[in-house]
C-alpha positions as CSV (number, residue, x, y, z in Angstrom):
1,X,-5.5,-16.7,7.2
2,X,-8.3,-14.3,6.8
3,X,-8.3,-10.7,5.5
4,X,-11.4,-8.2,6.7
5,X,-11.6,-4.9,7.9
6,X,-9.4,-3.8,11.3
7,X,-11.3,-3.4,14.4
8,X,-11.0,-0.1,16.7
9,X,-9.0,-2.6,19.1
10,X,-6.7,-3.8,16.6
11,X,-5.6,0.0,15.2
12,X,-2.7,-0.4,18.2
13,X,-1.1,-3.7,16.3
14,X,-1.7,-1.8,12.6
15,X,0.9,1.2,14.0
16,X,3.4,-1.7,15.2
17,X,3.3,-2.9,11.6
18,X,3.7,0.2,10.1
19,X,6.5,0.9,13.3
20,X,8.4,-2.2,12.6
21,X,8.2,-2.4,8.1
22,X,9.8,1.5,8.5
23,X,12.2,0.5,10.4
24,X,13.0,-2.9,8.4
25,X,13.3,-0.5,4.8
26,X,15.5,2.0,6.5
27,X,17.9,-0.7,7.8
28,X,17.9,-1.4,3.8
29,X,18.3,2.0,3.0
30,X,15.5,2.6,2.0
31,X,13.9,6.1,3.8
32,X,10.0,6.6,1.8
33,X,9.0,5.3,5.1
34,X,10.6,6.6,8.5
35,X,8.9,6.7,12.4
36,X,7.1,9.8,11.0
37,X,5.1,8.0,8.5
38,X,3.3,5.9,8.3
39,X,2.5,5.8,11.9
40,X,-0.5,4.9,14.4
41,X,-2.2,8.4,13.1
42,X,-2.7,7.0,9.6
43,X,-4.3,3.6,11.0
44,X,-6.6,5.5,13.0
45,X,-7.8,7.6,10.4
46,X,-8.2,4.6,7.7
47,X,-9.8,2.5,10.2
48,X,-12.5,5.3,10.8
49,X,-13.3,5.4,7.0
50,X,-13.2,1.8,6.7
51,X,-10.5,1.3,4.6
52,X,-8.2,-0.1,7.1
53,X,-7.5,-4.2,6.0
54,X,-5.8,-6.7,7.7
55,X,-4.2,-10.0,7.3
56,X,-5.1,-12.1,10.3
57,X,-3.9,-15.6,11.0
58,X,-6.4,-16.3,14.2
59,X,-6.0,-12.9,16.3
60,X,-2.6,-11.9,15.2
61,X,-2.4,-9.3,12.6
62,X,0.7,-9.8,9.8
63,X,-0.3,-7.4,7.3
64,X,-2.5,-3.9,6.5
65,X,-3.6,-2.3,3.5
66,X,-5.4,0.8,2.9
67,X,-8.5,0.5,0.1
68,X,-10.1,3.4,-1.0
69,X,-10.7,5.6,-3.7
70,X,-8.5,8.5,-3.1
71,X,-5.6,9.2,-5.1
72,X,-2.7,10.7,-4.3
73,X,-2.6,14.3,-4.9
74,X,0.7,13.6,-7.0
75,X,-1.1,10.9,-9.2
76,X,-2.8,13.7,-11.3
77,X,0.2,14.4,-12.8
78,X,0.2,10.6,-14.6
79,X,-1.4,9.4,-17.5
80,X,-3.2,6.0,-16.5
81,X,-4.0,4.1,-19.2
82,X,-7.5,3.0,-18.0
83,X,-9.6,6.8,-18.3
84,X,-13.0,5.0,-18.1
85,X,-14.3,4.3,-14.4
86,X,-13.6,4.0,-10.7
87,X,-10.6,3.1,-9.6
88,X,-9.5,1.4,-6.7
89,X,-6.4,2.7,-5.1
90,X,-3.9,0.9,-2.3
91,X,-1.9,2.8,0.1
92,X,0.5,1.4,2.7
93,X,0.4,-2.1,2.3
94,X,3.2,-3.4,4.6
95,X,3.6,-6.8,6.0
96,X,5.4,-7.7,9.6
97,X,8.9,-7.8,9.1
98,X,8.2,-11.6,10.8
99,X,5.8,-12.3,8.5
100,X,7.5,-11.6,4.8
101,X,8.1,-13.5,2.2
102,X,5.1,-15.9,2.6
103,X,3.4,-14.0,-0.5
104,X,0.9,-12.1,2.4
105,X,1.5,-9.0,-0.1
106,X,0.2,-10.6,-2.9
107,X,-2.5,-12.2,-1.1
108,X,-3.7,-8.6,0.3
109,X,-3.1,-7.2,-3.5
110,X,-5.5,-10.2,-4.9
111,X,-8.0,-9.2,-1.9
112,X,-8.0,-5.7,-3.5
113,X,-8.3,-6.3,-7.1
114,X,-11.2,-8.5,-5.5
115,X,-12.8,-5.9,-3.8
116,X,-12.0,-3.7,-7.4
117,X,-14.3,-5.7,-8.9
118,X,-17.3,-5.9,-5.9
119,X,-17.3,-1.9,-6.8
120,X,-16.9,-2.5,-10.2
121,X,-13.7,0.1,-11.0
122,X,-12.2,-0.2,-13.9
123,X,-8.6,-0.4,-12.3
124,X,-6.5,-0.9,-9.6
125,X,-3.4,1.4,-8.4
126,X,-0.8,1.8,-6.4
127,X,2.5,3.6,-6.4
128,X,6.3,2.3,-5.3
129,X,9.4,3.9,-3.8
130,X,11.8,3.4,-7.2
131,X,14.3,2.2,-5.6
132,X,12.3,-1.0,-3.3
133,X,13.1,-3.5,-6.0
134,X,11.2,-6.3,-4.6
135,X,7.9,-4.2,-4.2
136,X,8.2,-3.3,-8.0
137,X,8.7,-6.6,-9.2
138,X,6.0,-8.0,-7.1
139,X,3.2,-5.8,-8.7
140,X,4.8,-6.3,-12.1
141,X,5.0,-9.6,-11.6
142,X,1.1,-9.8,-10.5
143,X,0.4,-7.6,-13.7
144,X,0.2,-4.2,-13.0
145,X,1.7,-1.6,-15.6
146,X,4.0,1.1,-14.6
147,X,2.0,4.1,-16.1
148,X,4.6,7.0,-14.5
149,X,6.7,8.6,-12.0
150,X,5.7,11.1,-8.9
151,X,7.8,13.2,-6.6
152,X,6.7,13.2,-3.3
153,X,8.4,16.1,-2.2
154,X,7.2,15.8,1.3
155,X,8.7,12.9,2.3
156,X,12.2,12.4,3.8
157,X,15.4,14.6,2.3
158,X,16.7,10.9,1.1
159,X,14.1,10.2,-1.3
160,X,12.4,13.3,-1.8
161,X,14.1,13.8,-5.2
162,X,13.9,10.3,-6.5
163,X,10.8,9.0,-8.5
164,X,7.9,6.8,-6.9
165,X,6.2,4.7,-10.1
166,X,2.9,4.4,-10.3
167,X,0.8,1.1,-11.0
168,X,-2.0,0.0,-12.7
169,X,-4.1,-2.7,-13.3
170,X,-7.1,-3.6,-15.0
171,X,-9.9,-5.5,-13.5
């Protein structure tokens, strides 16, 4: 397996992720993701800026992750308990439906908090739908701290009024 930047060829297999994980989470019930977002558009757009990962096993892309350091909007609202430098910040990490619960998602979290420390921020973040248990015990289990709650009041009518918590971790 090897994580590195997605090609301009490969931005059609990042939608497809993001295409099949939506649908996945709202056969759970679970509607912060939905086939308006994240779709193909946000790929292309994070693969321009070069903060479009992938996790490859030979040509085949399982996972994406989106690096950069560009909060939210909605994360100024929350008191982060790291004030002092850059941070790095993740946005839509998903991993293939077919390819879950081989710890890819930790593996593309430990590539972050790698990369973190190559631009030497302070801190890594990232926020989670409240009520995707398995993504909040996952970053609590690899350390992070919940720091607060957002609204994204944008999203779909399902989850618009329910909390996403925000993450952080110090590297």
């Amino acid at each position: 397996m090897e994580i590195r930047t997605v090609t301009e060829t490969e931005i059609t297999a990042a939608g497809k992720i993001y295409t099949a994980c939506s649908h996945a989470m709202n056969q759970k019930g679970l509607f912060n993701w939905t086939p308006e977002y994240p779709t193909q558009k946000e790929a292309e757009r994070d693969q321009r800026a070069g903060a479009l990962y992938g996790a490859f096993d030979g040509k085949v892309l399982m996972g994406v992750v989106t690096l950069d350091n560009t909060p939210a909007p909605e994360y100024a609202t929350v008191s982060w308990g790291i004030q002092s430098g850059a941070a790095l910040y993740i946005h839509r990490l998903a991993v293939h439906p077919s390819y879950q619960r081989r710890g890819l998602a930790k593996k593309l979290i430990t590539f972050a908090e790698k990369q973190a420390q190559k631009m030497a921020a302070s801190a890594v973040r990232i926020d989670s739908f409240s009520g995707n248990h398995r993504a909040v015990l996952t970053y609590e289990k690899l350390g992070f701290v919940k720091r607060g709650e957002i609204y994204y009041r944008n999203k779909d009518p399902r989850v618009r009024e329910l909390p996403f918590y925000c993450f952080e971790k110090a590297i």
